[in-house]
C-alpha positions in Angstrom: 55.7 57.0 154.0 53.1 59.7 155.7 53.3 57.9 158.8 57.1 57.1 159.0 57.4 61.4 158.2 55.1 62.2 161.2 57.2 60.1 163.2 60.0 61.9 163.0 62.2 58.7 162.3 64.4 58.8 159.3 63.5 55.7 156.7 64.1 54.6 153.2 60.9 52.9 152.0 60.1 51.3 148.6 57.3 49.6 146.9 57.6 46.2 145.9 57.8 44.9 142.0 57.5 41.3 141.0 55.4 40.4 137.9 55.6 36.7 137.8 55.8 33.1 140.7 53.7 34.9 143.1 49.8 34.6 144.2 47.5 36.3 141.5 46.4 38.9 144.5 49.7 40.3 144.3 51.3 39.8 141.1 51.3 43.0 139.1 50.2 42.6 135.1 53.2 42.7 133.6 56.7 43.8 133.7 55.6 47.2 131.9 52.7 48.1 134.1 55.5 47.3 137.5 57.6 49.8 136.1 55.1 52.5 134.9 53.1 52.3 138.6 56.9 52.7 140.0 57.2 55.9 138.2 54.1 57.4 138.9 55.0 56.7 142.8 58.6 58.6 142.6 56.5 61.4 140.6 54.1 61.0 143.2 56.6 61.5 146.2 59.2 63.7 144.6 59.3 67.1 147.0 57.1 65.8 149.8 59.0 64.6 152.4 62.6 65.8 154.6 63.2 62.6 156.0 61.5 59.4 153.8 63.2 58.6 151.2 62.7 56.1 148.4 64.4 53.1 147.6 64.4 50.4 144.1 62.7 46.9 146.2 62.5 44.0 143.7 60.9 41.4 145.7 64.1 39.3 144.7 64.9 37.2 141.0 62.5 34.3 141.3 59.5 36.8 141.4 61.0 39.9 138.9 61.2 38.4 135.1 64.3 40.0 132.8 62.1 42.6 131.5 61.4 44.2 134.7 64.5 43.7 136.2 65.8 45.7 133.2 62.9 48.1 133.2 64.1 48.7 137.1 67.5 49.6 136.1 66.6 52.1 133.9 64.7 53.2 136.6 67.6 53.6 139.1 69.8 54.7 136.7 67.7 58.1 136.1 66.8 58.6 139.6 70.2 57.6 140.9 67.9 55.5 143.8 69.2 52.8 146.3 68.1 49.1 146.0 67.1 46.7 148.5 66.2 42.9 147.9 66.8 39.1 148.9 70.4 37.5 148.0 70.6 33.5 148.6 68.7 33.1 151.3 68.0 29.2 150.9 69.6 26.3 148.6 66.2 25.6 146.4 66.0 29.2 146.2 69.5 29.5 144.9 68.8 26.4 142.7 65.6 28.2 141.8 67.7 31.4 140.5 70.2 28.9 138.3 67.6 28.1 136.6 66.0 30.9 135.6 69.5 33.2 135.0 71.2 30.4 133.4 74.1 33.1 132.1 74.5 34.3 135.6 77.6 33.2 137.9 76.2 33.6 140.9 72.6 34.8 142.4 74.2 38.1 143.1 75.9 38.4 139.3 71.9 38.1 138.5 71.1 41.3 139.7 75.0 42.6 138.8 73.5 42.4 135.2 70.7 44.4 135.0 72.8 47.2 137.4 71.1 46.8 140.6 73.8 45.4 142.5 75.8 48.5 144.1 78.5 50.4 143.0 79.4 54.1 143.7 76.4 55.2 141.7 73.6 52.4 143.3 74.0 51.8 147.1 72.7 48.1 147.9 71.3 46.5 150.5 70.6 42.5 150.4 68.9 40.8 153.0 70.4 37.2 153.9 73.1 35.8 152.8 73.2 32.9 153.8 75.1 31.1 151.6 77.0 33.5 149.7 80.4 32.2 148.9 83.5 32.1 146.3 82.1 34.6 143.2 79.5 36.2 144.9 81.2 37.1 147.7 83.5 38.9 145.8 81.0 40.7 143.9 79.2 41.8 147.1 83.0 43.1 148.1 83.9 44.6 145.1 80.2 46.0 145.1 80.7 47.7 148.3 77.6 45.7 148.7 75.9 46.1 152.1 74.3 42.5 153.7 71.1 42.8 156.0 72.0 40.1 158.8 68.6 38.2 159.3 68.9 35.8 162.3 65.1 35.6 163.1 64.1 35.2 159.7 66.4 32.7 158.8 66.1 30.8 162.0 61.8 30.8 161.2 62.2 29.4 157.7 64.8 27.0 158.4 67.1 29.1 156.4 70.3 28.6 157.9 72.7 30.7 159.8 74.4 33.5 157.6 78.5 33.2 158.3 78.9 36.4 159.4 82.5 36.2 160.9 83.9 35.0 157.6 81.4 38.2 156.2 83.8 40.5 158.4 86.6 39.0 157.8 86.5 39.5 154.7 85.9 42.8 154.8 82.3 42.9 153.9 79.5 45.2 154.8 77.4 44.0 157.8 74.5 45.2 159.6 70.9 43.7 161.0 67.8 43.5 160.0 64.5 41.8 161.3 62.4 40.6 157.8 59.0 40.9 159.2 57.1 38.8 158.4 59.8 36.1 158.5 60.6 37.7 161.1 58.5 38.2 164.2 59.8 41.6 166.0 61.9 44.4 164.9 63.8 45.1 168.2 67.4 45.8 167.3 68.9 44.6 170.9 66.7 41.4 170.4 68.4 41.0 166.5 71.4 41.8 168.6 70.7 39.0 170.7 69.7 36.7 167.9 72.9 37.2 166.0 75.0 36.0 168.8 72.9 33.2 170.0 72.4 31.9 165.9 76.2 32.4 165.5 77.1 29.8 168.5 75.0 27.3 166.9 77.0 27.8 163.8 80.4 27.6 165.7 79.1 24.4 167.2 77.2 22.1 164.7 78.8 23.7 161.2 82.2 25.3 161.5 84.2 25.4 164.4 86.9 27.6 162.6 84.8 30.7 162.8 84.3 32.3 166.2 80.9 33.2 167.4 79.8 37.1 167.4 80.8 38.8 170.8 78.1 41.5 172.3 80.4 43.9 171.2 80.9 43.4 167.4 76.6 42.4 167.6 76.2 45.7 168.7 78.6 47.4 166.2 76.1 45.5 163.8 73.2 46.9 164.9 74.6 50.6 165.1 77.0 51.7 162.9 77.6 48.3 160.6 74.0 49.1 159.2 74.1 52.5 159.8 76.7 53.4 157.1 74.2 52.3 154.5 71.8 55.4 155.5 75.3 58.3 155.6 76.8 59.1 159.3 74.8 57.3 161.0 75.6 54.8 164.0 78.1 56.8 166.3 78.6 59.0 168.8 81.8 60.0 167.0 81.9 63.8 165.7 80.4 64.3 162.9 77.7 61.8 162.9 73.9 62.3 163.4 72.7 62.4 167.0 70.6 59.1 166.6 70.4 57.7 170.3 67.9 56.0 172.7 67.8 56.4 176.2 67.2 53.5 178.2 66.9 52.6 181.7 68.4 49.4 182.8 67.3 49.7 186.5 64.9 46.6 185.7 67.5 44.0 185.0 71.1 46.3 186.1 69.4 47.5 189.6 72.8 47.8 191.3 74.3 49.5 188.4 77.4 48.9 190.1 78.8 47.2 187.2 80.9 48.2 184.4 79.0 49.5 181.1 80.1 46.8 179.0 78.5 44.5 181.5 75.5 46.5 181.9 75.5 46.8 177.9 75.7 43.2 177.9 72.5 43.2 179.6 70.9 45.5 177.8 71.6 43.5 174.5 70.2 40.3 175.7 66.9 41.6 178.3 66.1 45.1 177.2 62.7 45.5 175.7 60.6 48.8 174.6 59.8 49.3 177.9 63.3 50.4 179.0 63.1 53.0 176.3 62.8 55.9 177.9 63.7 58.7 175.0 64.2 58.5 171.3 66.7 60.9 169.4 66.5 61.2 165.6 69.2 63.6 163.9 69.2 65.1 167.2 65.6 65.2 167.5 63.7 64.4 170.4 60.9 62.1 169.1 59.8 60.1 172.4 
């Protein structure tokens, strides 16, 4: 959080509970000692930073027993802190979560029942989705649940490809995220890229009734479809922050005779940190 605060980039950061189905190196004692280390960090933080904030990150049901998922609620309940965590990524995973939340209807109603699963007073983030349907998909609605699009991720675990077009039409919150280490980078043109590429597979070999993602509604993903999670974030439109990078296109667009949705198109699909020239944060020059 130090780092991310000199910087000058705006973040939410959390630290990561599970207490159980996870190697002894990182499993912490018990569901009590998760939550008590949890509080000390929020006392720890509260007051130090402008532009780091906290944020509730079970590392997702299979590795958080009851107790500390109910410890954790208690937690966001008093703070009033958002949550982030993994929602159905895989089928033995999902299998996995029947079994241990029997009285759950979905993976999602899981965390619904211990209250970290959105709502107007707990804004939620779940990574994945890759095989939400029926119930939980109306609970992530009704939730105003935000999903983290994950195309690297799930393409490197063998996952499967999330349905996002049936995500946005349905009226779901989208946006992208990368899931280092499942993921391997944490370029948002590249994720860009990935979504698009992942969702033609998708349209080809799974369900040829959902379109695949066009540059422009991958790009909406990656700008404001995520950005409404963090406040005014993702536009140019007044009244949002001034969150913009610079880039120059002259390595792949040299002509730049072309129209900008062209040469955005290229930008989405070659771009690299090299073309960033400048970095604006809140209006901020940071780079």
């Amino acid at each position: 959080m130090d780092l991310l605060e000199e910087s000058g980039l705006c973040a939410m950061v959390g630290k990561v509970n599970m207490d159980r189905n996870c190697p002894d190196t990182i499993r912490e004692a018990s569901a009590a000692a998760s939550a008590q280390s949890t509080r000390a960090w929020l006392e720890r933080i509260e007051g130090r930073y402008r532009h780091t904030r906290p944020i509730l990150t079970p590392r997702f049901i299979p590795s958080c027993t009851d107790a500390l998922l109910g410890e954790l609620g208690k937690i966001q309940r008093q703070y009033g802190l958002p949550v982030q965590s993994h929602l159905s990524e895989n089928r033995d995973e999902i299998a996995w979560v029947r079994e241990l939340c029997p009285g759950a209807k979905s993976y999602g109603d899981a965390y619904h029942a211990f209250g970290l699963f959105g709502g107007p007073a707990c804004p939620t983030i779940m990574a994945h989705c890759v095989y939400s349907e029926g119930e939980e998909v109306e609970l992530l609605k009704k939730q105003n649940v935000f999903i983290a699009h994950c195309p690297a991720s799930n393409t490197n675990l063998s996952s499967g490809i999330a349905p996002v077009r049936r995500f946005l039409h349905n009226g779901l919150r989208v946006g992208l995220g990368s899931d280092v280490a499942g993921g391997t980078h944490v370029s948002v043109f590249r994720a860009m890229a990935d979504a698009i590429q992942v969702s033609k597979l998708r349209w080809r070999l799974v369900d040829q009734s959902l379109a695949p993602l066009t540059v422009r509604e991958a790009f909406y993903l990656g700008t404001l479809g995520g950005g409404a999670f963090l406040g005014k974030v993702g536009s140019f439109a007044p009244g949002y922050e001034f969150d913009a990078l610079v880039i120059d296109d002259a390595r792949y667009t040299p002509q730049r005779r072309m129209e900008l949705k062209t040469r955005l198109e290229r930008t989405v699909y070659l771009s690299d940190d090299r073309d960033i020239r400048h970095k604006f944060v809140q209006g901020r020059k940071i780079v």
